[in-house]
N, CA, C and O atoms as a printed pandas DataFrame, in Angstrom:
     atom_number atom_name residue_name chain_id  residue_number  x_coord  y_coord  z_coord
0              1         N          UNK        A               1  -16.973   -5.636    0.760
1              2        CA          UNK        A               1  -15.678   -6.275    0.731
2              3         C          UNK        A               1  -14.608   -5.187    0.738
3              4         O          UNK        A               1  -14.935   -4.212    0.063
4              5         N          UNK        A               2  -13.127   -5.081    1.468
5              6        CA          UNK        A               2  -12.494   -4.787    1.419
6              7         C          UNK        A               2  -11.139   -5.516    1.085
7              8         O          UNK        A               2  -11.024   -6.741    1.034
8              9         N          UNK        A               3   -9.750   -4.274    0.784
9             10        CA          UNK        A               3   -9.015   -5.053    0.362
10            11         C          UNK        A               3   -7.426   -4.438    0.960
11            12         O          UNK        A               3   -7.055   -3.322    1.326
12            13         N          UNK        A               4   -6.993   -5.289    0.887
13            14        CA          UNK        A               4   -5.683   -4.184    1.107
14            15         C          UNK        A               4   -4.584   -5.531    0.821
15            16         O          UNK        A               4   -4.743   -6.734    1.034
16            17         N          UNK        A               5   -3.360   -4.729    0.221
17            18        CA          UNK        A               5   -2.379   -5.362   -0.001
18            19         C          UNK        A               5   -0.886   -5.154    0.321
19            20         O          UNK        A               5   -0.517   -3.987    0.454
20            21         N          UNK        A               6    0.151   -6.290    0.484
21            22        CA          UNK        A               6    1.287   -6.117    1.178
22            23         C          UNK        A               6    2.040   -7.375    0.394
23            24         O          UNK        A               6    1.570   -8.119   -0.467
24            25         N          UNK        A               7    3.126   -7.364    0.875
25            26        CA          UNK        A               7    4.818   -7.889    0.267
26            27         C          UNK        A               7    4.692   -8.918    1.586
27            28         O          UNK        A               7    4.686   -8.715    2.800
28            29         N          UNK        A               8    4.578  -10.306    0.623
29            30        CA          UNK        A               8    4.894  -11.313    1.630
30            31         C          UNK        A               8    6.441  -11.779    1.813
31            32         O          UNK        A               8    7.161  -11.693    0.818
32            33         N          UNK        A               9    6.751  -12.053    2.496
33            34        CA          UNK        A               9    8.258  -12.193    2.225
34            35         C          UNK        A               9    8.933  -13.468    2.303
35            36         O          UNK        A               9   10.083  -13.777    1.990
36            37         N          UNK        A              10    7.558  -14.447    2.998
37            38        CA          UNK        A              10    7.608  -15.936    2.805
38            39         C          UNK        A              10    7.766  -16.106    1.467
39            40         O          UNK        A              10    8.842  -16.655    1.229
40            41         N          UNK        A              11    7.023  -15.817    0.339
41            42        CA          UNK        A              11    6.914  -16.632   -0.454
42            43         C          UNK        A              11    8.194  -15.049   -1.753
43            44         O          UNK        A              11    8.729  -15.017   -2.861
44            45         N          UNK        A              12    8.092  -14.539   -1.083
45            46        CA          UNK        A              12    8.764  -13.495   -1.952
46            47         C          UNK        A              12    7.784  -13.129   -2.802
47            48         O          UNK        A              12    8.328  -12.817   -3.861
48            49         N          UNK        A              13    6.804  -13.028   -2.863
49            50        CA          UNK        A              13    5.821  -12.151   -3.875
50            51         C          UNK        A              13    5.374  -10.929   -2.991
51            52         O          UNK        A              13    5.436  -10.743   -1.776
52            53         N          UNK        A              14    4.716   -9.862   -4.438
53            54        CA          UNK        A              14    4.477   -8.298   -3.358
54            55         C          UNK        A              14    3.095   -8.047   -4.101
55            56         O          UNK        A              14    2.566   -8.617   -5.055
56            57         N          UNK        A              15    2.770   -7.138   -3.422
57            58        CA          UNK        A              15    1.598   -6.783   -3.381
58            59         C          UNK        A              15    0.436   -7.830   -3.536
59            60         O          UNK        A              15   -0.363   -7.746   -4.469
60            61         N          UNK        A              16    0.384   -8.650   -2.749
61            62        CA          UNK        A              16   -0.760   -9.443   -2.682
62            63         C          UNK        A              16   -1.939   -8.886   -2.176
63            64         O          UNK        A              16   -1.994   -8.085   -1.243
64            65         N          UNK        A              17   -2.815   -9.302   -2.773
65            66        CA          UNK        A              17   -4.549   -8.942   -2.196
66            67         C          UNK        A              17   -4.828   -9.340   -1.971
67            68         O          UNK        A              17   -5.229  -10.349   -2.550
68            69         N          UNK        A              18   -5.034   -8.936   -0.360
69            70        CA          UNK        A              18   -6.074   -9.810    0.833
70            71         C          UNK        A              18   -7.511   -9.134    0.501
71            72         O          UNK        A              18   -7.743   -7.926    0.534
72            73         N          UNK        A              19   -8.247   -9.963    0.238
73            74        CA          UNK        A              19  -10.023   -9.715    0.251
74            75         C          UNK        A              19  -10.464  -10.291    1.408
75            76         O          UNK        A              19  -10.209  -11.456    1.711
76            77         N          UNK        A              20  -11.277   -9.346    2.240
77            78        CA          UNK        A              20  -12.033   -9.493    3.443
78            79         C          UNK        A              20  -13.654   -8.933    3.041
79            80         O          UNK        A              20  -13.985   -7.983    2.332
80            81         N          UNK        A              21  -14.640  -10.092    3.924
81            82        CA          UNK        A              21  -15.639   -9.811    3.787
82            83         C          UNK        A              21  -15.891   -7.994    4.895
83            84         O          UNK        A              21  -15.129   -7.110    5.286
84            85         N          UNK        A              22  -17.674   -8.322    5.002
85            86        CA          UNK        A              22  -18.099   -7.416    5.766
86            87         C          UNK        A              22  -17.923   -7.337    7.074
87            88         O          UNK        A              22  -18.180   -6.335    7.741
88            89         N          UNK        A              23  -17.333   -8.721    7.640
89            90        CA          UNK        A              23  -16.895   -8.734    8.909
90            91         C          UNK        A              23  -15.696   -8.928    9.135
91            92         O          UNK        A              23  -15.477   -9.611   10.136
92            93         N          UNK        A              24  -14.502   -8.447    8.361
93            94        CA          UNK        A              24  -13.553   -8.536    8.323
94            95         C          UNK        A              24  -12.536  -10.290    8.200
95            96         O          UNK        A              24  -11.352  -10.590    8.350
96            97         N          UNK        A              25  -13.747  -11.028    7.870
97            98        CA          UNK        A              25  -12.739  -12.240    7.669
98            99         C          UNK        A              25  -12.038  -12.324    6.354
99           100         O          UNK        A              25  -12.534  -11.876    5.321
100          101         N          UNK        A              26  -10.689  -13.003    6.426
101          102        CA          UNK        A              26  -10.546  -13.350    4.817
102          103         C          UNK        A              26  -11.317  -14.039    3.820
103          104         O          UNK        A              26  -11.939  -15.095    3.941
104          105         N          UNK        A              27  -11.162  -13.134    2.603
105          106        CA          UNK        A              27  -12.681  -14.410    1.783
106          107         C          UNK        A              27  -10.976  -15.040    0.915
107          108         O          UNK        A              27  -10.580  -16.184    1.144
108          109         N          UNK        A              28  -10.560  -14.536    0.421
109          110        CA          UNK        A              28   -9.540  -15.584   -0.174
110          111         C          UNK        A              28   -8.058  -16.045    0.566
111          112         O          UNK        A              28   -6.941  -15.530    0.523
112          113         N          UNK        A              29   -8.665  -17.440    1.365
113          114        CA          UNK        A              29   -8.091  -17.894    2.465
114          115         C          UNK        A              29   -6.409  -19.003    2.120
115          116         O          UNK        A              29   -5.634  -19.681    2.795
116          117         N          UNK        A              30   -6.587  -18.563    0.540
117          118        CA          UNK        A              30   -5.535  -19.347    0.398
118          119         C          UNK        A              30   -3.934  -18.447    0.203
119          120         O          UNK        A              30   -2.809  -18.918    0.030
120          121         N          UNK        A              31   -4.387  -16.985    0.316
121          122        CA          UNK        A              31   -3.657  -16.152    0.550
122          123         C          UNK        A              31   -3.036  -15.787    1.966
123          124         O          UNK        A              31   -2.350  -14.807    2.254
124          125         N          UNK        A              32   -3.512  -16.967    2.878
125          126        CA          UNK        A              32   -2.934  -16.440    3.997
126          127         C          UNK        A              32   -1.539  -17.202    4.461
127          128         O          UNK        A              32   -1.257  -18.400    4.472
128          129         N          UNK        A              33   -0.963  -16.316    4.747
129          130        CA          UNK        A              33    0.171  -17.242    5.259
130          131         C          UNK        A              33    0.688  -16.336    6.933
131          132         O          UNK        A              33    0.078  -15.342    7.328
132          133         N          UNK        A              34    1.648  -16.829    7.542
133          134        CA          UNK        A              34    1.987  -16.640    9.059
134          135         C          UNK        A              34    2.391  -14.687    8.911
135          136         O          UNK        A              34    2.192  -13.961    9.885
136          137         N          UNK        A              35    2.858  -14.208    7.790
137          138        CA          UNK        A              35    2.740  -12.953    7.592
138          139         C          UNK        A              35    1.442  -11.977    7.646
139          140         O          UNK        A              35    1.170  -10.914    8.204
140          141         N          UNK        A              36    0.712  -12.981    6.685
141          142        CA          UNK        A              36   -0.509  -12.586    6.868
142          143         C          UNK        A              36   -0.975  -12.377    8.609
143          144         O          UNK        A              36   -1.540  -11.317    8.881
144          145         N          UNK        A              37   -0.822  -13.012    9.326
145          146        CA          UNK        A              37   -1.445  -13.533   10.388
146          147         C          UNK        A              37   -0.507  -12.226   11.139
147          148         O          UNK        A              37   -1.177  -11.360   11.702
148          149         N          UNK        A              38    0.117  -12.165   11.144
149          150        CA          UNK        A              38    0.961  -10.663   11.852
150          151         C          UNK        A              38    0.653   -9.714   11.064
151          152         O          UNK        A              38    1.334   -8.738   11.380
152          153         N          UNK        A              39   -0.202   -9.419    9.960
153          154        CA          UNK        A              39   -0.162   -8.306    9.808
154          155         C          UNK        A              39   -1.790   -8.197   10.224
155          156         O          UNK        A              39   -2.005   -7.082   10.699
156          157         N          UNK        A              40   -2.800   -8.900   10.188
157          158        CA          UNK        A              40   -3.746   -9.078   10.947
158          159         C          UNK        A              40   -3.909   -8.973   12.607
159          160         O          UNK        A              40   -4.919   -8.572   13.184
160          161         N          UNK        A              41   -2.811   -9.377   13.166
161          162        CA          UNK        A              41   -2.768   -9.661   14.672
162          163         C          UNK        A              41   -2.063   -7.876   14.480
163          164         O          UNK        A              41   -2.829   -7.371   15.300
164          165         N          UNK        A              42   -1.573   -7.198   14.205
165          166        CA          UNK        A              42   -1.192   -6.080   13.720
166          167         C          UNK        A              42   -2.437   -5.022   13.841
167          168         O          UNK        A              42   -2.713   -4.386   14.858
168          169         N          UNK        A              43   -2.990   -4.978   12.843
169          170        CA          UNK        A              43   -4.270   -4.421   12.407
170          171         C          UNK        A              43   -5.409   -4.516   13.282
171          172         O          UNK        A              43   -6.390   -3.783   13.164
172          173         N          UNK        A              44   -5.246   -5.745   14.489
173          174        CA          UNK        A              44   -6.205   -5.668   15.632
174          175         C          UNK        A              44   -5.604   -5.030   17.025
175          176         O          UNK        A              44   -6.168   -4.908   18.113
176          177         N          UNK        A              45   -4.214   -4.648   16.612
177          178        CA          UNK        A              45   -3.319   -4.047   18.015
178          179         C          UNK        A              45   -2.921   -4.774   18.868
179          180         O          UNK        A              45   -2.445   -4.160   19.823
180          181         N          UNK        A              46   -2.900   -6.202   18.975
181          182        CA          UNK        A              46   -2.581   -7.165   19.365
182          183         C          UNK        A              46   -0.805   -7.239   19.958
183          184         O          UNK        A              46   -0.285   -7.578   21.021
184          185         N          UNK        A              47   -0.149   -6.596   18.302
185          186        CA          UNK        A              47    1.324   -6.636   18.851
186          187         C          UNK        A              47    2.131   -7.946   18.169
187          188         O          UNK        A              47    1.762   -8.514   17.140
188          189         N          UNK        A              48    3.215   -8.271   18.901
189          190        CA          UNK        A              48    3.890   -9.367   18.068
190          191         C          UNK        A              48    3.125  -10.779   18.427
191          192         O          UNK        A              48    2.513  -10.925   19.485
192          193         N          UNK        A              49    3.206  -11.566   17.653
193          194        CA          UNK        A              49    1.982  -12.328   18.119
194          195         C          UNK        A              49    3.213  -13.568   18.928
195          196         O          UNK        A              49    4.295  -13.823   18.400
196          197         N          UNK        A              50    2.883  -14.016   19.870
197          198        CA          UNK        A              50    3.368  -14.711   21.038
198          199         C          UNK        A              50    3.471  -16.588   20.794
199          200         O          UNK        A              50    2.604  -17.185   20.155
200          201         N          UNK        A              51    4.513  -17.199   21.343
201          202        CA          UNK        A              51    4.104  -18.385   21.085
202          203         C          UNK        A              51    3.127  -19.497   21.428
203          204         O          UNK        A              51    3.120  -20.501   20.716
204          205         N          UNK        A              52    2.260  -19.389   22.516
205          206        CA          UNK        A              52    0.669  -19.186   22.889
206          207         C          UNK        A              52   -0.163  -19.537   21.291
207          208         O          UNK        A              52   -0.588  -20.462   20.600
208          209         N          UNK        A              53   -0.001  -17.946   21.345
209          210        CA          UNK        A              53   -0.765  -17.477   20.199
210          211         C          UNK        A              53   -0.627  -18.448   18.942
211          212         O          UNK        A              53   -1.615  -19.002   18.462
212          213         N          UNK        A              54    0.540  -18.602   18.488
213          214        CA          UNK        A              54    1.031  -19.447   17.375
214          215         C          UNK        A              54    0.081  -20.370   16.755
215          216         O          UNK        A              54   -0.723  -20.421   15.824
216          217         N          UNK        A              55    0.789  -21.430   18.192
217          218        CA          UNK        A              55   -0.081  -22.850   18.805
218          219         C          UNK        A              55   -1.393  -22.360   18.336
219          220         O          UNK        A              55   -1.662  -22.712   17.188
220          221         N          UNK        A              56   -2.355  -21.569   18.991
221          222        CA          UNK        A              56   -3.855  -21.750   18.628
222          223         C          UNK        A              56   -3.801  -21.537   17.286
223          224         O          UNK        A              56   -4.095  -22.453   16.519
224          225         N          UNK        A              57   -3.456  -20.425   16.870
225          226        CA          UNK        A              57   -3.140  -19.982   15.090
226          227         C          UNK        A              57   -3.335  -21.531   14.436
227          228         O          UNK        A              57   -4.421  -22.005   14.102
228          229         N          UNK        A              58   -1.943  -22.248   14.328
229          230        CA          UNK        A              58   -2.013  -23.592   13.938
230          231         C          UNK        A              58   -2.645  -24.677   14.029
231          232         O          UNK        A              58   -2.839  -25.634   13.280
232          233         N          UNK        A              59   -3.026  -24.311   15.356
233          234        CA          UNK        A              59   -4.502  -25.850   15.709
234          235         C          UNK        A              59   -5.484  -25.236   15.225
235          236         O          UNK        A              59   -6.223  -25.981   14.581
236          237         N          UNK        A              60   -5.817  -24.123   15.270
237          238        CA          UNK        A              60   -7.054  -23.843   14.759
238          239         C          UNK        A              60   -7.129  -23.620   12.755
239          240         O          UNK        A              60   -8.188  -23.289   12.221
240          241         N          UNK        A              61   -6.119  -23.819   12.110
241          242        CA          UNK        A              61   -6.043  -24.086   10.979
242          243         C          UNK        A              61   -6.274  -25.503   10.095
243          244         O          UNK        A              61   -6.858  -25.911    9.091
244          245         N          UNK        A              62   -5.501  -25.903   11.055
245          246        CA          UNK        A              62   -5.581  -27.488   11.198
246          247         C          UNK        A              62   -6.387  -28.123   11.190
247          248         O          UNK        A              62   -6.541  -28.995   10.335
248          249         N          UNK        A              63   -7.320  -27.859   12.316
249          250        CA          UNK        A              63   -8.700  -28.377   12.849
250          251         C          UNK        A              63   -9.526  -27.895   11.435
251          252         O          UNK        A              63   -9.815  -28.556   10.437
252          253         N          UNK        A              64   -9.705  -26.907   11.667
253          254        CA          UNK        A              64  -10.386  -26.273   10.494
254          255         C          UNK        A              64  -10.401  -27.102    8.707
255          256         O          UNK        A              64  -11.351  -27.191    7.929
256          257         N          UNK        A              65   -9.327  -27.468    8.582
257          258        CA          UNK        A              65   -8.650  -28.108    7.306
258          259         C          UNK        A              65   -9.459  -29.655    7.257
259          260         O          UNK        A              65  -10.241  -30.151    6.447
260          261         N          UNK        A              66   -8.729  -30.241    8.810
261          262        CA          UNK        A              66   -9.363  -31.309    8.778
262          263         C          UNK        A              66  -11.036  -31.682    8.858
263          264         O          UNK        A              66  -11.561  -32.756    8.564
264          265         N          UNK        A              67  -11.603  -30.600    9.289
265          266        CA          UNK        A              67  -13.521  -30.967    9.705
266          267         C          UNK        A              67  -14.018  -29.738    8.735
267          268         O          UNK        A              67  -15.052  -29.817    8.070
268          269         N          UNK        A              68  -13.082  -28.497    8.737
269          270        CA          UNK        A              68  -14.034  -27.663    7.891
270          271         C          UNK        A              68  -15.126  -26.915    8.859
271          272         O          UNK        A              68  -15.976  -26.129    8.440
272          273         N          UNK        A              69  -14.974  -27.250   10.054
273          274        CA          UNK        A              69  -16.046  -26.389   11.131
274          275         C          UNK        A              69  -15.172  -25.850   11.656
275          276         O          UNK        A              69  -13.995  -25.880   11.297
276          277         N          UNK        A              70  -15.769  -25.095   12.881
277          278        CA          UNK        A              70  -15.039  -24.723   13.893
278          279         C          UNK        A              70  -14.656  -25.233   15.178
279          280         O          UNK        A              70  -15.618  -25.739   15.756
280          281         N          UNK        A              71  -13.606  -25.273   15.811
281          282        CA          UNK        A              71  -13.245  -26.450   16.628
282          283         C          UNK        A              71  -13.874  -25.825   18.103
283          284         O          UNK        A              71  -14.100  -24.624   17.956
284          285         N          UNK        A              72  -14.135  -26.196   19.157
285          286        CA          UNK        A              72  -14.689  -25.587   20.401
286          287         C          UNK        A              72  -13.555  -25.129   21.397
287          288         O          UNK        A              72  -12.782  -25.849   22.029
288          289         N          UNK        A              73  -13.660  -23.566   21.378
289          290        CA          UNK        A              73  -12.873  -23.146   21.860
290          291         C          UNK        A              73  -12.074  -23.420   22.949
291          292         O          UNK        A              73  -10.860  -23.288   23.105
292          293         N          UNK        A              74  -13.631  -24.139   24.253
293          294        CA          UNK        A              74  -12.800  -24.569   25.825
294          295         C          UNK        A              74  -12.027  -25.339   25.517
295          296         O          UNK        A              74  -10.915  -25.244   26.037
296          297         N          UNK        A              75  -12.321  -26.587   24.400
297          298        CA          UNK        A              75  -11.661  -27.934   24.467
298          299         C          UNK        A              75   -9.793  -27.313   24.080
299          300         O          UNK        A              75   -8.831  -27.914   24.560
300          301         N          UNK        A              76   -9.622  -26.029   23.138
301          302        CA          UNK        A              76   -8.427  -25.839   22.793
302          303         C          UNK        A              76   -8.006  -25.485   23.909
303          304         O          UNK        A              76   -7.170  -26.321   24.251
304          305         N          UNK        A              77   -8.148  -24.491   24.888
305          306        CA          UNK        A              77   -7.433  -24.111   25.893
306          307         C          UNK        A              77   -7.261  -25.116   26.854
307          308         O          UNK        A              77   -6.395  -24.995   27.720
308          309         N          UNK        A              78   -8.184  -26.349   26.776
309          310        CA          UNK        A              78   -7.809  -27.447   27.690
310          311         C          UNK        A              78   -6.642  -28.118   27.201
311          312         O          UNK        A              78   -5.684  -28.436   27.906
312          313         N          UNK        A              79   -6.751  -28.327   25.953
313          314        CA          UNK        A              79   -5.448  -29.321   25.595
314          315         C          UNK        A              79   -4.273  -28.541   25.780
315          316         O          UNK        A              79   -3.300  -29.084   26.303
316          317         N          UNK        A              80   -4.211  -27.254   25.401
317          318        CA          UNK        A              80   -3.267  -26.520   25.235
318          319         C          UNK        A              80   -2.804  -25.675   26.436
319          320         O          UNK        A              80   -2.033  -24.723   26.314
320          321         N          UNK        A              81   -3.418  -26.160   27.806
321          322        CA          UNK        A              81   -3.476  -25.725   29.097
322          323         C          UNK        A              81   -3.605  -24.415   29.048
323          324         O          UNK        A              81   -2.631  -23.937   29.628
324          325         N          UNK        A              82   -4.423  -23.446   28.588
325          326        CA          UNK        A              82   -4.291  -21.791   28.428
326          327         C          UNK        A              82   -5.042  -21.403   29.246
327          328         O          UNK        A              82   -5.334  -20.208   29.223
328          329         N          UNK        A              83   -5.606  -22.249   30.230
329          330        CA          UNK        A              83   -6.763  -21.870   31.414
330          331         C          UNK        A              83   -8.428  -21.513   30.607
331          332         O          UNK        A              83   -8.721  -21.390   29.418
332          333         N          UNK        A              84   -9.129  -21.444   31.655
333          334        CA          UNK        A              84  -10.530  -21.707   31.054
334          335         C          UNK        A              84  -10.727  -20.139   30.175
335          336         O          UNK        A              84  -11.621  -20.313   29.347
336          337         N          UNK        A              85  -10.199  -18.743   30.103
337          338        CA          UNK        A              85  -10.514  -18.024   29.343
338          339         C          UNK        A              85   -9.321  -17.590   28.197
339          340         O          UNK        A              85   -9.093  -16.491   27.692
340          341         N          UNK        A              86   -8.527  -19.173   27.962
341          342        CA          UNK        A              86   -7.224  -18.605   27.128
342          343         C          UNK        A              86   -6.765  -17.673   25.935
343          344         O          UNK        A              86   -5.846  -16.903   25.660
344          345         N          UNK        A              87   -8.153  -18.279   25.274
345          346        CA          UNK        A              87   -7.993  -17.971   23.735
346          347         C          UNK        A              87   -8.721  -16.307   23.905
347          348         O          UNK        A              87   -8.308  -15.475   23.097
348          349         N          UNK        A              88   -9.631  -15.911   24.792
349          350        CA          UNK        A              88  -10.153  -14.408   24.843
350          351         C          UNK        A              88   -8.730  -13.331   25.867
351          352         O          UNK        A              88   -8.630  -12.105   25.913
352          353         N          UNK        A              89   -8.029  -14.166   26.402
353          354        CA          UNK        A              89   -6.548  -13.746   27.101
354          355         C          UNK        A              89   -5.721  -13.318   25.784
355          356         O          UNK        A              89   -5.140  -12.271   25.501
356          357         N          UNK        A              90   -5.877  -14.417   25.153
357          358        CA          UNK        A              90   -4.591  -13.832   23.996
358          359         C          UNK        A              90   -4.828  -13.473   23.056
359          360         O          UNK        A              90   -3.820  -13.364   22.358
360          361         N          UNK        A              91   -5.990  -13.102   22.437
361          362        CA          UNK        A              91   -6.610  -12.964   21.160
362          363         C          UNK        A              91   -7.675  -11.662   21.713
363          364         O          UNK        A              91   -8.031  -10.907   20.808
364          365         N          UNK        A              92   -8.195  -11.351   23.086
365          366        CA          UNK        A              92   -9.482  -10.845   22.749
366          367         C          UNK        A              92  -10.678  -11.121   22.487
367          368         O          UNK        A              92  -11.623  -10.339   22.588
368          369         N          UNK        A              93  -10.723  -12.382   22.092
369          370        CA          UNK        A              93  -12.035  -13.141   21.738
370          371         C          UNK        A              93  -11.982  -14.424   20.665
371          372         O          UNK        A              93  -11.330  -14.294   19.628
372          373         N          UNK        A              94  -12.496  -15.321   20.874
373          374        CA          UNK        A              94  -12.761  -16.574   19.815
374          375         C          UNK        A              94  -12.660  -15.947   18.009
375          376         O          UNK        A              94  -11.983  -16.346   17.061
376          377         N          UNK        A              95  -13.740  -14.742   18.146
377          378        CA          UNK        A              95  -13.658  -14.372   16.132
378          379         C          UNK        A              95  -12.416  -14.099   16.224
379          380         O          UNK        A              95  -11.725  -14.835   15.519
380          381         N          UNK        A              96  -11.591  -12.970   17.092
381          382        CA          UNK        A              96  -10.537  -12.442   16.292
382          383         C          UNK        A              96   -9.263  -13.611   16.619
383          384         O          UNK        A              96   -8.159  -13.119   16.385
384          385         N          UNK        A              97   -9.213  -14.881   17.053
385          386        CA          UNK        A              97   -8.731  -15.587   16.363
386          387         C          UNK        A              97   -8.650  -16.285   15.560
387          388         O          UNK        A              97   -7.510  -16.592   15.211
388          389         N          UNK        A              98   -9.986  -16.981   14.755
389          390        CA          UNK        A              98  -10.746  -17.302   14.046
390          391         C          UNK        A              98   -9.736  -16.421   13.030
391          392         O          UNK        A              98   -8.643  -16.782   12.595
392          393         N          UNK        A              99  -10.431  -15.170   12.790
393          394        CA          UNK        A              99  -10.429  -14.039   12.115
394          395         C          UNK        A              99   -8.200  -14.270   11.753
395          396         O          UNK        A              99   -8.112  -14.939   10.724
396          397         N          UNK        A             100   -7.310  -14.055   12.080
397          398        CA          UNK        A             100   -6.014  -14.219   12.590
398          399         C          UNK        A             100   -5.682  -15.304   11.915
399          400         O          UNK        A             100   -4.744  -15.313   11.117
400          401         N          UNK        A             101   -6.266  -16.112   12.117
401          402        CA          UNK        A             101   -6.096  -17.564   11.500
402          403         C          UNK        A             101   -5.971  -17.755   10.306
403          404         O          UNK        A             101   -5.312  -18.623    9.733
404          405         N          UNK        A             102   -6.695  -16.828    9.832
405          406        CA          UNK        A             102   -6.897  -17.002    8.179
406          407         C          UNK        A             102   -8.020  -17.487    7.268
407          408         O          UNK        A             102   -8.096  -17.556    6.042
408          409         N          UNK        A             103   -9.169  -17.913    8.596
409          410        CA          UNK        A             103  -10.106  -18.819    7.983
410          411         C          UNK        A             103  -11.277  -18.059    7.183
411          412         O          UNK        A             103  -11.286  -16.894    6.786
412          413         N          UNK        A             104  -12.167  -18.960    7.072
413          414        CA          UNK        A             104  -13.550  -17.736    6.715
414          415         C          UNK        A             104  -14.302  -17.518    7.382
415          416         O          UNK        A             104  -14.120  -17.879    8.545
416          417         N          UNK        A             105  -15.205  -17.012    7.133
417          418        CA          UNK        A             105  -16.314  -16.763    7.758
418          419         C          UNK        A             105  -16.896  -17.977    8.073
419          420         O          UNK        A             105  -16.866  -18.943    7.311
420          421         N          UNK        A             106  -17.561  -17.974    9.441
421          422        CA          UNK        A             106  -17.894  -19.258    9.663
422          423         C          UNK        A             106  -19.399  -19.543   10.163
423          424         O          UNK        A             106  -19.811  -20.476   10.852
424          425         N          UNK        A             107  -20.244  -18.214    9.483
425          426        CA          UNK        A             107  -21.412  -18.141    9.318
426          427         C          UNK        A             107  -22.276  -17.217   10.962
427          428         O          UNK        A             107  -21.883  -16.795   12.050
428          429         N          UNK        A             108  -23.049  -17.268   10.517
429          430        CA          UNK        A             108  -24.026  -15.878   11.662
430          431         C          UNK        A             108  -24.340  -16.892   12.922
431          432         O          UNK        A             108  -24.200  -16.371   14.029
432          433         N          UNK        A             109  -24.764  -18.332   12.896
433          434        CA          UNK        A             109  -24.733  -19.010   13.854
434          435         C          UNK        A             109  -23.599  -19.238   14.814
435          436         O          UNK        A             109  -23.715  -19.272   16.039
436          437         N          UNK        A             110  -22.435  -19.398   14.092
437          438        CA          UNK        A             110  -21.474  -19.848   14.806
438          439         C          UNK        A             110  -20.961  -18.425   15.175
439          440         O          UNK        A             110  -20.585  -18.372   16.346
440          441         N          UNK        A             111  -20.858  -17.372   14.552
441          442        CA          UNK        A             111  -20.068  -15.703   15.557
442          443         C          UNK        A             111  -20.892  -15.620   16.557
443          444         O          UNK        A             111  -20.529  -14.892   17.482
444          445         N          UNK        A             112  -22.357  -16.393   16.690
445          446        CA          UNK        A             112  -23.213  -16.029   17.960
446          447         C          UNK        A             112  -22.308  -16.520   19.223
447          448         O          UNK        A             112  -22.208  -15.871   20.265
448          449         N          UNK        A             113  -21.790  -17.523   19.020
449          450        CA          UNK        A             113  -21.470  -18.664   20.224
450          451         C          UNK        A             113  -19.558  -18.118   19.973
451          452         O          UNK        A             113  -18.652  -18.667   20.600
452          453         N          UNK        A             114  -19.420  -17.459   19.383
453          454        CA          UNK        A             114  -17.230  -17.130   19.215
454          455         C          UNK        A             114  -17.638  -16.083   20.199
455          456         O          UNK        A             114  -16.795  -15.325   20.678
C-alpha cells in the first residue's frame, strides 16, 4: 500500500490521505473527490482532464454506485458517442479510468478484460 497526501480545496481540508493498493487503485474511495481525480489524471501524465473525460469519470462512478460492478466499457463509448476505442483514446486504457475514477479495485478477473 501506498500513500500520499494533498489539500483538497473542494471541501477545504489539507493533507488528506489517499491510500492506494498494489495496483495503484484507491483503497479509501470515499476520499475521492474531482480533485482527487486531477491529481490522479496528473500522476498518469494525462494533463488537464477534458470534458470527454469528465462524462466517463461520472458515468463510471455512477454506474459503479448503482450495481457495484463494472460497467462495459464499449456500451459507454456507445452511449457517449466516443467511437469504438474512446475510453483507451482518452484515458489510455479501461484500468486507468477505472483507476481516475476513484473506484476500487475491481478484482484480477475483471483487470484481465479492462
Amino acid at each position: 500500500m501506498t500513500q500520499t497526501r494533498f489539500h483538497n480545496p473542494e471541501t477545504g481540508r489539507g493533507n488528506i490521505p489517499l491510500h492506494f493498493d498494489e495496483d495503484g487503485f484507491l483503497i479509501n474511495t470515499d476520499a475521492w473527490s474531482r480533485e482527487t481525480a486531477r491529481l490522479l489524471a496528473e500522476m498518469d501524465g494525462l494533463g488537464k482532464l477534458g470534458p470527454d473525460q469528465w462524462s466517463v469519470i461520472m458515468y463510471l462512478r455512477e454506474k459503479h454506485l448503482e450495481s457495484g460492478g463494472l460497467p462495459v466499457m464499449s456500451r459507454i463509448c456507445r452511449i457517449m458517442h466516443l467511437g469504438e476505442h474512446g475510453v483507451q483514446r482518452l484515458f489510455g486504457g479501461c484500468r486507468e479510468a477505472w483507476r481516475i475514477a476513484g473506484l476500487p479495485n475491481p478484482g484480477e478477473e475483471a483487470k484481465n478484460y479492462m
